[in-house]
PDB file with SEQRES, HELIX, SHEET and CRYST1 records, atoms N, CA, C and O in Angstrom:
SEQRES   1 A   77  UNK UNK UNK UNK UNK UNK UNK UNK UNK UNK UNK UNK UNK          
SEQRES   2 A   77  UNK UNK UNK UNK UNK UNK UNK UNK UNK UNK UNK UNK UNK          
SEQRES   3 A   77  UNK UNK UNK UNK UNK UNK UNK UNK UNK UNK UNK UNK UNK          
SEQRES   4 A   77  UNK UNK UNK UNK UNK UNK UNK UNK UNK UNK UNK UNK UNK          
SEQRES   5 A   77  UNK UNK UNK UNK UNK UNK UNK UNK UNK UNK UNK UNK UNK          
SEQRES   6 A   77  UNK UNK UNK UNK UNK UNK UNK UNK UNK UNK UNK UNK              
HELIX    1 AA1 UNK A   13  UNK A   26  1                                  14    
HELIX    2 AA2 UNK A   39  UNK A   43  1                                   5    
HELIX    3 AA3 UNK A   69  UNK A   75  1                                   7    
SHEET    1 AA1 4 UNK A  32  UNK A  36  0                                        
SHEET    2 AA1 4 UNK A   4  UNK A   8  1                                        
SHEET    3 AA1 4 UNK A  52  UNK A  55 -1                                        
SHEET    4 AA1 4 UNK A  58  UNK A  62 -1                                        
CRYST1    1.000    1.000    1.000  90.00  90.00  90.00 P 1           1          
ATOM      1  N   UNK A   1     -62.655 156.304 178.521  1.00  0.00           N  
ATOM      2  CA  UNK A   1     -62.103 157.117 179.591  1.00  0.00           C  
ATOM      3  C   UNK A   1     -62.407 158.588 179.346  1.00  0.00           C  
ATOM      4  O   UNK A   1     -62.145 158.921 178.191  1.00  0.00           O  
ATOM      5  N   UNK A   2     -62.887 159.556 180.114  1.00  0.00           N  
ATOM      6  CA  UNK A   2     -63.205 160.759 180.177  1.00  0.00           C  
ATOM      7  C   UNK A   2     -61.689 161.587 180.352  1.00  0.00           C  
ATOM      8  O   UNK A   2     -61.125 161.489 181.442  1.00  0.00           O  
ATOM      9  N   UNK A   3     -61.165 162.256 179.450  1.00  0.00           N  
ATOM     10  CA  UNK A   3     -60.678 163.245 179.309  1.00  0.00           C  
ATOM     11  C   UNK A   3     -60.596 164.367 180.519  1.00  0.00           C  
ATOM     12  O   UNK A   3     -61.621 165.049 180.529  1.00  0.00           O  
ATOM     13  N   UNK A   4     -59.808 164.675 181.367  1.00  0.00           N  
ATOM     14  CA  UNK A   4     -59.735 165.739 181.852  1.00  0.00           C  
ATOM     15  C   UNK A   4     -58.754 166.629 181.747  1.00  0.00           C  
ATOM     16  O   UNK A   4     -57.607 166.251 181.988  1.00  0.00           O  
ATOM     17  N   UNK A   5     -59.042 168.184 181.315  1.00  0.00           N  
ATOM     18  CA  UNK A   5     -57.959 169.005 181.237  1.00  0.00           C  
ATOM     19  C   UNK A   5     -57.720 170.083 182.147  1.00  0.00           C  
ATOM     20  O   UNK A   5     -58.874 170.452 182.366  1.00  0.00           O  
ATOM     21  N   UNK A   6     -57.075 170.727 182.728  1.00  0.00           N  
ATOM     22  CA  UNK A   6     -56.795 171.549 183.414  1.00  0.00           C  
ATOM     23  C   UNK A   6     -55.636 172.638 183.006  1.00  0.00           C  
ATOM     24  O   UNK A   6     -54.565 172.352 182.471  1.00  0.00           O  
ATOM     25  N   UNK A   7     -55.973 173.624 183.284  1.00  0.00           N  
ATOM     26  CA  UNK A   7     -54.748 174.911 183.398  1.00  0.00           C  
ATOM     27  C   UNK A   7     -54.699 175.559 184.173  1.00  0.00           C  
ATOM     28  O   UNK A   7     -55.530 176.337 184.642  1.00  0.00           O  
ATOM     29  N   UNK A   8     -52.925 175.153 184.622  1.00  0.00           N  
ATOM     30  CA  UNK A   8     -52.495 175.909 185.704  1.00  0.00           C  
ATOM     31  C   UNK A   8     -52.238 177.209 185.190  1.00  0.00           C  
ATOM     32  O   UNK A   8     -52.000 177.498 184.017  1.00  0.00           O  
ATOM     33  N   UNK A   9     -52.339 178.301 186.605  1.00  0.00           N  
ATOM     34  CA  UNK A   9     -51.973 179.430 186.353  1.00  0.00           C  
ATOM     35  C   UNK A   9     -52.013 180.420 187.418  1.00  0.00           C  
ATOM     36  O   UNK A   9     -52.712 180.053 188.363  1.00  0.00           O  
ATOM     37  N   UNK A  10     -51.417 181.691 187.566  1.00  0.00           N  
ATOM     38  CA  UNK A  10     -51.652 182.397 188.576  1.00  0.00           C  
ATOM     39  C   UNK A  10     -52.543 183.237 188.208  1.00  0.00           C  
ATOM     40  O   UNK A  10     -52.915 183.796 189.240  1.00  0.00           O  
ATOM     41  N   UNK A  11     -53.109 183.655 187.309  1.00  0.00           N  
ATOM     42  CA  UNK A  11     -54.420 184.433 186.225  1.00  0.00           C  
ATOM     43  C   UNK A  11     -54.268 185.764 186.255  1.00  0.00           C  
ATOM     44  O   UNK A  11     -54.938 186.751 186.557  1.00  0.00           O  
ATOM     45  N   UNK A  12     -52.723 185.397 185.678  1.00  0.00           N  
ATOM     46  CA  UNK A  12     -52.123 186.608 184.457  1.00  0.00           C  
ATOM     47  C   UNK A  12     -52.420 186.414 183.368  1.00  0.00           C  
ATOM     48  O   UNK A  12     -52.397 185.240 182.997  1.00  0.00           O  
ATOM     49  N   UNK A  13     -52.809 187.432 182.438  1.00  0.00           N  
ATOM     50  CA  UNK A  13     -53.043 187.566 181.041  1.00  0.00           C  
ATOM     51  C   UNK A  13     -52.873 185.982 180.259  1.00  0.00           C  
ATOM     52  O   UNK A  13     -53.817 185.249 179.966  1.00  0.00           O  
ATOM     53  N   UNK A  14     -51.396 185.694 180.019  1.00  0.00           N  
ATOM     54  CA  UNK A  14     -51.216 184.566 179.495  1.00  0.00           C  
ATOM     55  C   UNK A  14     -51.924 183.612 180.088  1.00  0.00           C  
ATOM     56  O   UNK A  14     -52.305 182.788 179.257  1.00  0.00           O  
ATOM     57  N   UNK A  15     -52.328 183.325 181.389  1.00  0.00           N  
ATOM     58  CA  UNK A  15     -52.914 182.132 181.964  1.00  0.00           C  
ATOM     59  C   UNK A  15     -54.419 182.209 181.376  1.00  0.00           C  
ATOM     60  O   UNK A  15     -54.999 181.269 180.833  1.00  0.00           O  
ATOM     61  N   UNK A  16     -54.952 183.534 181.589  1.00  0.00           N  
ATOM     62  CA  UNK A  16     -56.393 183.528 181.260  1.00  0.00           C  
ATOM     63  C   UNK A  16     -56.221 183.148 179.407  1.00  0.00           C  
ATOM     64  O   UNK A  16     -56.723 182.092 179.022  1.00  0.00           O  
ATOM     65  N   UNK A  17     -55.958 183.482 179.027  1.00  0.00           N  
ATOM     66  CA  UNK A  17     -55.548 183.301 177.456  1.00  0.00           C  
ATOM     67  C   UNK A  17     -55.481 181.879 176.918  1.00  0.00           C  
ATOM     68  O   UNK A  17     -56.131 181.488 175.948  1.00  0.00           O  
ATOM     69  N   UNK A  18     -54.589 181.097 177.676  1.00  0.00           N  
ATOM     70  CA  UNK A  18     -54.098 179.769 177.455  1.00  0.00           C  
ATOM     71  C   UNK A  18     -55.992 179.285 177.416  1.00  0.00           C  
ATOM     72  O   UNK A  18     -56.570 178.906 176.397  1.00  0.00           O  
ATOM     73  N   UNK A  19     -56.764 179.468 179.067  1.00  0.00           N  
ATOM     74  CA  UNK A  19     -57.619 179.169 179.134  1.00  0.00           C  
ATOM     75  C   UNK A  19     -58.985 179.058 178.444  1.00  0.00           C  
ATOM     76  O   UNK A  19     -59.801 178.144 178.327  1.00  0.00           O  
ATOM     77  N   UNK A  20     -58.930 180.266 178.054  1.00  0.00           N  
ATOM     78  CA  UNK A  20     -59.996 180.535 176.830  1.00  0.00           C  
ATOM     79  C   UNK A  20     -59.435 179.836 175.641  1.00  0.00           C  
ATOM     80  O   UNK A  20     -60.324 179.608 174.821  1.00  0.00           O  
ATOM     81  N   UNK A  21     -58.276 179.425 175.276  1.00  0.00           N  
ATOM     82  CA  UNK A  21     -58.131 178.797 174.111  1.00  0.00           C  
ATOM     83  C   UNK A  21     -58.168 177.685 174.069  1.00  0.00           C  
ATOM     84  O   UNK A  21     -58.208 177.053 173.014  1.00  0.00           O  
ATOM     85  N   UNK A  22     -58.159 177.013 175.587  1.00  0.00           N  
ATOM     86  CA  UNK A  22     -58.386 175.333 175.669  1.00  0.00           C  
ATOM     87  C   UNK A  22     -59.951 175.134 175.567  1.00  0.00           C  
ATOM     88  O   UNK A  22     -60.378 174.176 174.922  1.00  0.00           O  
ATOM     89  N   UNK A  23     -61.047 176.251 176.354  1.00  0.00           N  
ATOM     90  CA  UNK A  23     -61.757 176.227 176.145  1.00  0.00           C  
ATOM     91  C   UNK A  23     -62.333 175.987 174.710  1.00  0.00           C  
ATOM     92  O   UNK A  23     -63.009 175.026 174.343  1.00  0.00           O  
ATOM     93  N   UNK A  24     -61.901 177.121 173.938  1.00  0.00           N  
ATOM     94  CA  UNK A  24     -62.760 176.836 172.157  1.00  0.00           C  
ATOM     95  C   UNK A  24     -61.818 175.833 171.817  1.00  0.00           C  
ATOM     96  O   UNK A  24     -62.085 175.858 170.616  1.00  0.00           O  
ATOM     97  N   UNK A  25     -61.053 175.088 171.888  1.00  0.00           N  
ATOM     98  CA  UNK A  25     -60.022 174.039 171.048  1.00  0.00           C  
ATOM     99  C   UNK A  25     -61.603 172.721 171.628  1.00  0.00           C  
ATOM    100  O   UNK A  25     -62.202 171.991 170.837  1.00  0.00           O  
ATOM    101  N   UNK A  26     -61.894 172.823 173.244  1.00  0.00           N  
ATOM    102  CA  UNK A  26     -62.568 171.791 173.472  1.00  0.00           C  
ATOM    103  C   UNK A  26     -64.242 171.811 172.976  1.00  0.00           C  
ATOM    104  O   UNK A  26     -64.954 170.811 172.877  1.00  0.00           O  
ATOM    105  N   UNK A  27     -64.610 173.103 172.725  1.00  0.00           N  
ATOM    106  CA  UNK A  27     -65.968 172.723 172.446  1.00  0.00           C  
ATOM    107  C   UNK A  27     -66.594 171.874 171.557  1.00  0.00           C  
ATOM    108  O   UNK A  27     -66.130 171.514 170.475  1.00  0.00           O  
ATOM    109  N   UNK A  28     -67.816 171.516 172.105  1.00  0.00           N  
ATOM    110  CA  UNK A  28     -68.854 170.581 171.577  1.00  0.00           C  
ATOM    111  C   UNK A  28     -68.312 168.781 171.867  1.00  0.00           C  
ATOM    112  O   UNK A  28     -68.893 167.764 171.488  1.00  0.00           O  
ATOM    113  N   UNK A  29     -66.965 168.907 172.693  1.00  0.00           N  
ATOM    114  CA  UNK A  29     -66.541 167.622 172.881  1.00  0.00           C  
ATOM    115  C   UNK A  29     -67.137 167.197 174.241  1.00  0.00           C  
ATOM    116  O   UNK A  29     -67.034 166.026 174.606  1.00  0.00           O  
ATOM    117  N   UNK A  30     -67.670 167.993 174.888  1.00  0.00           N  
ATOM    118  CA  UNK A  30     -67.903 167.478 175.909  1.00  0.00           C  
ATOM    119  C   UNK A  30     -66.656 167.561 177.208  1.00  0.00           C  
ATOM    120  O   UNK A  30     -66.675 166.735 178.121  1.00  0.00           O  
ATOM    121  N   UNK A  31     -66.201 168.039 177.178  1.00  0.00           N  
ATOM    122  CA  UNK A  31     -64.307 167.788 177.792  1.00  0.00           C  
ATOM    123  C   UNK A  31     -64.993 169.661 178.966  1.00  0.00           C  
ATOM    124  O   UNK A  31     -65.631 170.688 178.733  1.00  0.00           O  
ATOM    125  N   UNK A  32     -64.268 168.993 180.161  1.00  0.00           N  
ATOM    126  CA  UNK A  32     -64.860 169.878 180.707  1.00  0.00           C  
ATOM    127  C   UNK A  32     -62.968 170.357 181.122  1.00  0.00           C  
ATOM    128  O   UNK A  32     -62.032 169.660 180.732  1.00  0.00           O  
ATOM    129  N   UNK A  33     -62.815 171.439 181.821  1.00  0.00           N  
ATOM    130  CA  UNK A  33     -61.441 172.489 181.636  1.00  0.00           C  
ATOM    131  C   UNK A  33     -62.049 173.125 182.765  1.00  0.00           C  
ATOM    132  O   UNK A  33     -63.141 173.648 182.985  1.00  0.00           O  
ATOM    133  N   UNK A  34     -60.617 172.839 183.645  1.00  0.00           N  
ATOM    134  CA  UNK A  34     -60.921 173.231 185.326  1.00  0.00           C  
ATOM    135  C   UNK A  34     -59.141 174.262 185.140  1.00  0.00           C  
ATOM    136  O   UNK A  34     -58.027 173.852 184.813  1.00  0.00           O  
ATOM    137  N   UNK A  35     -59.584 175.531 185.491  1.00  0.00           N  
ATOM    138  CA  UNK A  35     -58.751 176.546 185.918  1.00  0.00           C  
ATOM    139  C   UNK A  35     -57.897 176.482 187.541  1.00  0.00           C  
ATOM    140  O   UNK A  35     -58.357 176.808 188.635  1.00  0.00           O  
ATOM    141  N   UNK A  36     -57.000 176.131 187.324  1.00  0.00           N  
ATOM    142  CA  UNK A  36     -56.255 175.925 188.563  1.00  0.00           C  
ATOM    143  C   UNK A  36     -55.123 177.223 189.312  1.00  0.00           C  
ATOM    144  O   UNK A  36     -53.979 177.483 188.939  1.00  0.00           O  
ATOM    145  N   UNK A  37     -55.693 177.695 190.145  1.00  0.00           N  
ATOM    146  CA  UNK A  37     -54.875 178.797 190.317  1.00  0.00           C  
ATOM    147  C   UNK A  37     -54.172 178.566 191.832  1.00  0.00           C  
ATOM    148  O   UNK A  37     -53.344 179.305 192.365  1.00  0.00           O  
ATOM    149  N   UNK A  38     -54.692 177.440 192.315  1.00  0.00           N  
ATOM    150  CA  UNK A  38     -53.812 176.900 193.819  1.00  0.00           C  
ATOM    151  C   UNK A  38     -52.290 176.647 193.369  1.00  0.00           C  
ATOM    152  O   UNK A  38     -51.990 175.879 192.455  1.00  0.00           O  
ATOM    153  N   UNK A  39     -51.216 177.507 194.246  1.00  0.00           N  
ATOM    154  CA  UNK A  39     -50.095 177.014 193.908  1.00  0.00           C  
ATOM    155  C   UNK A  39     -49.479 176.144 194.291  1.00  0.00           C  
ATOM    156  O   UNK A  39     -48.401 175.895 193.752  1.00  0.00           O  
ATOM    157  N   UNK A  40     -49.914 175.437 195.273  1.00  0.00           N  
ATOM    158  CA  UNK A  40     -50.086 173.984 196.077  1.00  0.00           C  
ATOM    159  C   UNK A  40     -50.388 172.961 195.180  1.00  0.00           C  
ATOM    160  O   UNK A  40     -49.446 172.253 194.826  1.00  0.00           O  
ATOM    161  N   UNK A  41     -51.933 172.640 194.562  1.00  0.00           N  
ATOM    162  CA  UNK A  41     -51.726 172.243 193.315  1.00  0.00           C  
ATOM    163  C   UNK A  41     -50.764 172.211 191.806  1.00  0.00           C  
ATOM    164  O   UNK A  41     -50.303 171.370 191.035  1.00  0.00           O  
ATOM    165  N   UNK A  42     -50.807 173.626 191.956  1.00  0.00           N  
ATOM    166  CA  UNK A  42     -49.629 173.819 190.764  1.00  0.00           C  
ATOM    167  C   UNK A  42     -48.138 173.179 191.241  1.00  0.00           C  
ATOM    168  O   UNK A  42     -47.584 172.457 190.411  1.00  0.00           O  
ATOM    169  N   UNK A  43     -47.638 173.346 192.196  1.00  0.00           N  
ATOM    170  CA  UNK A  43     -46.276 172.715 192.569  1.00  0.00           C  
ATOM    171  C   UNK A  43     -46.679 170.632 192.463  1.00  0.00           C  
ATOM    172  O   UNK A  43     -45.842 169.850 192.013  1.00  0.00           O  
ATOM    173  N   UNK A  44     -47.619 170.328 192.813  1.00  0.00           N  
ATOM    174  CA  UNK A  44     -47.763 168.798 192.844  1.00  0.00           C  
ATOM    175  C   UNK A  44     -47.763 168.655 191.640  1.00  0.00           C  
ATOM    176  O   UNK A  44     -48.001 167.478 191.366  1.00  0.00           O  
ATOM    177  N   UNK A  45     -47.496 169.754 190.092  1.00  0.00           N  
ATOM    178  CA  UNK A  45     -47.286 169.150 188.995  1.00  0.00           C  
ATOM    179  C   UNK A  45     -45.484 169.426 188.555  1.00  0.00           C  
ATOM    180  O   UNK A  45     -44.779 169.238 187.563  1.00  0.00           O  
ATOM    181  N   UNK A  46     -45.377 169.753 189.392  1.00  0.00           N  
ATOM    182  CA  UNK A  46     -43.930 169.731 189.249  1.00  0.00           C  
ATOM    183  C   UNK A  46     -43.445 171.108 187.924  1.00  0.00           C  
ATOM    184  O   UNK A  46     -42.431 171.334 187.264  1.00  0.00           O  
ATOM    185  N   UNK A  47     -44.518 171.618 188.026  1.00  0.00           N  
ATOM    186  CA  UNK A  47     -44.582 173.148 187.000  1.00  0.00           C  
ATOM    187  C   UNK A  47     -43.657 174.045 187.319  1.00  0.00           C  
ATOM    188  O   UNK A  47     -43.630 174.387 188.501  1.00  0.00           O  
ATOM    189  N   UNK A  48     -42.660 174.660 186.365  1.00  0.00           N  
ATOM    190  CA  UNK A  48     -41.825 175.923 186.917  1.00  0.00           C  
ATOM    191  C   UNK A  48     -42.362 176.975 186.289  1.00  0.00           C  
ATOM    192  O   UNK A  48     -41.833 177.997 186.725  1.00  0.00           O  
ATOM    193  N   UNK A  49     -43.023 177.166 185.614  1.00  0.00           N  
ATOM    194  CA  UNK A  49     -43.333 178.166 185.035  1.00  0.00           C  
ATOM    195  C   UNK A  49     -44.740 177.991 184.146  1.00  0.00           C  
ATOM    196  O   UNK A  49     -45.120 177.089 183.399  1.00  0.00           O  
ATOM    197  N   UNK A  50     -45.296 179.162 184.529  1.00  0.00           N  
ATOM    198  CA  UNK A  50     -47.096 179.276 183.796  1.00  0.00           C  
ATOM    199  C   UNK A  50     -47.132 180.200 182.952  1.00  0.00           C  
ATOM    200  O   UNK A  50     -46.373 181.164 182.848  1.00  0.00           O  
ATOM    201  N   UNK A  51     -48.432 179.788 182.047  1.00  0.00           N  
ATOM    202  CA  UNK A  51     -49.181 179.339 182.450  1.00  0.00           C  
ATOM    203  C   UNK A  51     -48.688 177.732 181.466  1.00  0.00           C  
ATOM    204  O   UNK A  51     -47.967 177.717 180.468  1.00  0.00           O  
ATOM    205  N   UNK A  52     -49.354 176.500 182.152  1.00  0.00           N  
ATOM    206  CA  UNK A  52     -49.250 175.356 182.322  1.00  0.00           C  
ATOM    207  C   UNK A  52     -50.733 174.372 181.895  1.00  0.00           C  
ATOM    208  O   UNK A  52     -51.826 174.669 182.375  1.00  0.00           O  
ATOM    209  N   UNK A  53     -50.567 173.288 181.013  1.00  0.00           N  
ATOM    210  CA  UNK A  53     -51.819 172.495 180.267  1.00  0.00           C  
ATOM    211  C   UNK A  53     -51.508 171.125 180.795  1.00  0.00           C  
ATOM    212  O   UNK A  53     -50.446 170.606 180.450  1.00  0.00           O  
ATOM    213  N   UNK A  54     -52.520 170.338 181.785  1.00  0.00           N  
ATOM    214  CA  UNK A  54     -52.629 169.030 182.079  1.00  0.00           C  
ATOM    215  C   UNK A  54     -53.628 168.604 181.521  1.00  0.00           C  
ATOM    216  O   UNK A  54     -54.756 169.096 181.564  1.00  0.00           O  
ATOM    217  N   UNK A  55     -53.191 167.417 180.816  1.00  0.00           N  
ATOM    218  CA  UNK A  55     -54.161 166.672 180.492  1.00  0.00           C  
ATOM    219  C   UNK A  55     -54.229 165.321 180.688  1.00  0.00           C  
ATOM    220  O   UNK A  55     -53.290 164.697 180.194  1.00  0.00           O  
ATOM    221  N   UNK A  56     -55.448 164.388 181.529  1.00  0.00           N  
ATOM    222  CA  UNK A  56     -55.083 163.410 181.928  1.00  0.00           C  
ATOM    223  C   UNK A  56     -54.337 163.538 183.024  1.00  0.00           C  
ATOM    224  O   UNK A  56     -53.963 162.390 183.263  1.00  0.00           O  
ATOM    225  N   UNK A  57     -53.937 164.189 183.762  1.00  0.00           N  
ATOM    226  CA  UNK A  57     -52.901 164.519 184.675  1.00  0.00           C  
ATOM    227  C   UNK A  57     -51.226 164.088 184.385  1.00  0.00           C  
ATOM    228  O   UNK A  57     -50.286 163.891 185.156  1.00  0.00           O  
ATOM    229  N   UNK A  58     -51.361 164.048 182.842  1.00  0.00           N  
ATOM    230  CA  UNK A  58     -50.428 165.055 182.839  1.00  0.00           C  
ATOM    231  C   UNK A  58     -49.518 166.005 182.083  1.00  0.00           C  
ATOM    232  O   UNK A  58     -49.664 165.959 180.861  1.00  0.00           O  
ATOM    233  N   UNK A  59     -48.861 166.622 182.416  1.00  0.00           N  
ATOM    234  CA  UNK A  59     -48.004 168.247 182.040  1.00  0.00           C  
ATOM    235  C   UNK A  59     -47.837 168.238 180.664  1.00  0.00           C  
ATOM    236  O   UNK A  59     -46.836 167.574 180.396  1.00  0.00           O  
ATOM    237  N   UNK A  60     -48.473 168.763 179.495  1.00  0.00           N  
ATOM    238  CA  UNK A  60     -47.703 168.423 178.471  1.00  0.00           C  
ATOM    239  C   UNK A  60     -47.477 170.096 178.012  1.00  0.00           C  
ATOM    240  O   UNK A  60     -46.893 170.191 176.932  1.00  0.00           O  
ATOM    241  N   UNK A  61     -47.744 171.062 178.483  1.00  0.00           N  
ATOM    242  CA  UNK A  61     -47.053 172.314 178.076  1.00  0.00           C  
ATOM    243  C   UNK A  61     -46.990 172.992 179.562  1.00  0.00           C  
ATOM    244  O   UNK A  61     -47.802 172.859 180.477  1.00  0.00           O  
ATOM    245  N   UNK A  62     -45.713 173.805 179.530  1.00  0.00           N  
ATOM    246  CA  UNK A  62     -45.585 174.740 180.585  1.00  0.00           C  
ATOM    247  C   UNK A  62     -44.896 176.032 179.750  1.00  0.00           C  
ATOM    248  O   UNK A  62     -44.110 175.849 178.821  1.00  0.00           O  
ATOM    249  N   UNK A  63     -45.316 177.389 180.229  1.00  0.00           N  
ATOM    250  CA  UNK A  63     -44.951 178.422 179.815  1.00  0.00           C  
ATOM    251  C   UNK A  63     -45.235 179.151 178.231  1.00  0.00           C  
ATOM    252  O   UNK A  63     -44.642 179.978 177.539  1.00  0.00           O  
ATOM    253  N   UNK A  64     -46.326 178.441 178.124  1.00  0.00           N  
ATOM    254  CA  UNK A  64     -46.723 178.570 176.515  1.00  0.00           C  
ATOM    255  C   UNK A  64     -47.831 179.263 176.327  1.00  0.00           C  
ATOM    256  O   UNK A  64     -48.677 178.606 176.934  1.00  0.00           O  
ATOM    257  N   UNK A  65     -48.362 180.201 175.855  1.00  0.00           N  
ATOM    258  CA  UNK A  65     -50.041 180.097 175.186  1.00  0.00           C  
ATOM    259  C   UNK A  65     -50.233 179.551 174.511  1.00  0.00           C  
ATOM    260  O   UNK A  65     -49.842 180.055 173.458  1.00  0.00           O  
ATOM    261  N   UNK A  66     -50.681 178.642 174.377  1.00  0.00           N  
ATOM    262  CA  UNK A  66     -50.867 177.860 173.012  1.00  0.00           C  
ATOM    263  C   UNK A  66     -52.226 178.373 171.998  1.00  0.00           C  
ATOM    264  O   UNK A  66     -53.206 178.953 172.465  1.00  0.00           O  
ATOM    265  N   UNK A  67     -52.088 178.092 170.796  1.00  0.00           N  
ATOM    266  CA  UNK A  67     -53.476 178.235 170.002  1.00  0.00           C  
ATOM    267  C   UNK A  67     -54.376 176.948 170.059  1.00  0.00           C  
ATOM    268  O   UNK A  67     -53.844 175.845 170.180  1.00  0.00           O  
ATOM    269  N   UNK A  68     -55.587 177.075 169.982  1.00  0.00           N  
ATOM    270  CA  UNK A  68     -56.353 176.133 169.973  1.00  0.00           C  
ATOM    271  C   UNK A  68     -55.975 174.784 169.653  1.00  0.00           C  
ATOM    272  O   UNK A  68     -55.843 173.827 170.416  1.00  0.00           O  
ATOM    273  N   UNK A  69     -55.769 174.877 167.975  1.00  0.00           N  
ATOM    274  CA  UNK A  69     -54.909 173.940 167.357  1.00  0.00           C  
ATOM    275  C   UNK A  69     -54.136 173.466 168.192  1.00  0.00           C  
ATOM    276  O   UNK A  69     -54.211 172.294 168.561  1.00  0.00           O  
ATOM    277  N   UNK A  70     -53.375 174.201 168.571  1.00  0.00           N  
ATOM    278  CA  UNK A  70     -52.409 173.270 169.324  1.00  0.00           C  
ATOM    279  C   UNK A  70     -52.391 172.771 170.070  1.00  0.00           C  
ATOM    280  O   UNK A  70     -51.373 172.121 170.305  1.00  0.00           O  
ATOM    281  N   UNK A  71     -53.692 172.720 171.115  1.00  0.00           N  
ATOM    282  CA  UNK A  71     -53.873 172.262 172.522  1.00  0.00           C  
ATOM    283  C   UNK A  71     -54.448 171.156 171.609  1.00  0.00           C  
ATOM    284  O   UNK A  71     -53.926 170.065 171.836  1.00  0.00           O  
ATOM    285  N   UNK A  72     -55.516 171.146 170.501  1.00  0.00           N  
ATOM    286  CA  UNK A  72     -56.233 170.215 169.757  1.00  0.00           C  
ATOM    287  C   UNK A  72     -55.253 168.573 169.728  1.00  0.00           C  
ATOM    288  O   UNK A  72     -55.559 167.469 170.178  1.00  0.00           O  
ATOM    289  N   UNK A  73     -54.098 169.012 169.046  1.00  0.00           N  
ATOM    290  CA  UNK A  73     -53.220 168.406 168.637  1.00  0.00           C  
ATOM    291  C   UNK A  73     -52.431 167.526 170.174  1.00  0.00           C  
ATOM    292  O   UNK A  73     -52.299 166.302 170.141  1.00  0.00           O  
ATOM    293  N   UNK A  74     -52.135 168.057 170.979  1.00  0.00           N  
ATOM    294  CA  UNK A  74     -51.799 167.565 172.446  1.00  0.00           C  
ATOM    295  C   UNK A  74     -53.114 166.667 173.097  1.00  0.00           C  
ATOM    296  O   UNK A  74     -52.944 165.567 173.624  1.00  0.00           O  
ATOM    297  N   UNK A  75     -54.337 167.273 172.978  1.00  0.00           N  
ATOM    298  CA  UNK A  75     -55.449 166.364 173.465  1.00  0.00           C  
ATOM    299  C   UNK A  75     -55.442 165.076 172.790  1.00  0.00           C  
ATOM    300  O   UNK A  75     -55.751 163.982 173.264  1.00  0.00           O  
ATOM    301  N   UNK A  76     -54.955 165.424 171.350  1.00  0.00           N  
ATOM    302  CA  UNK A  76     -55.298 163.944 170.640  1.00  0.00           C  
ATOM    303  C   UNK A  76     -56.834 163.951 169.811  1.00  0.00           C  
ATOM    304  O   UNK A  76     -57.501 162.979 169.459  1.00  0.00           O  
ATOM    305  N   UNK A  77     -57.066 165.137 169.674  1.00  0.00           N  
ATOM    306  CA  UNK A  77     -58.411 164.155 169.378  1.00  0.00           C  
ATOM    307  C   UNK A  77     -58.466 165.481 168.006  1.00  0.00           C  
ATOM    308  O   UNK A  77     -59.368 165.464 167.168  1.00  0.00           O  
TER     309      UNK A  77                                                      
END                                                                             
């Protein structure tokens, strides 16, 4: 099964941040990271607060930056 991750956000500082760090947590895996800034989308995850990490569709951090590592550790892999 192909991996998909996404981050919600309205692309404030923290959102862009989160993003770039899912980015280098995913390289060389192949895992592609789609930036979501529709808040239409963002509400169909039931998100209160960003910036926000789906994976697989679904929510496993809201309101966090996370470090690489740590998104590493949530992907599983």
């Amino acid at each position: 099964m192909k991996t998909t991750i996404k981050v919600l956000g309205s692309g404030c500082k923290a959102c862009h941040q989160l993003y770039d760090n899912t980015v280098k947590a995913v390289e060389g895996m192949g895992i592609e990271v789609e930036y979501v800034t529709d808040l239409q989308k963002i509400m169909e995850y039931g998100v209160m607060s960003m910036p926000a990490l789906v994976v697989n569709e679904n929510l496993v951090s809201s309101g966090k930056t996370l470090k690489p590592a740590e998104i590493m550790k949530l992907i599983g892999k």
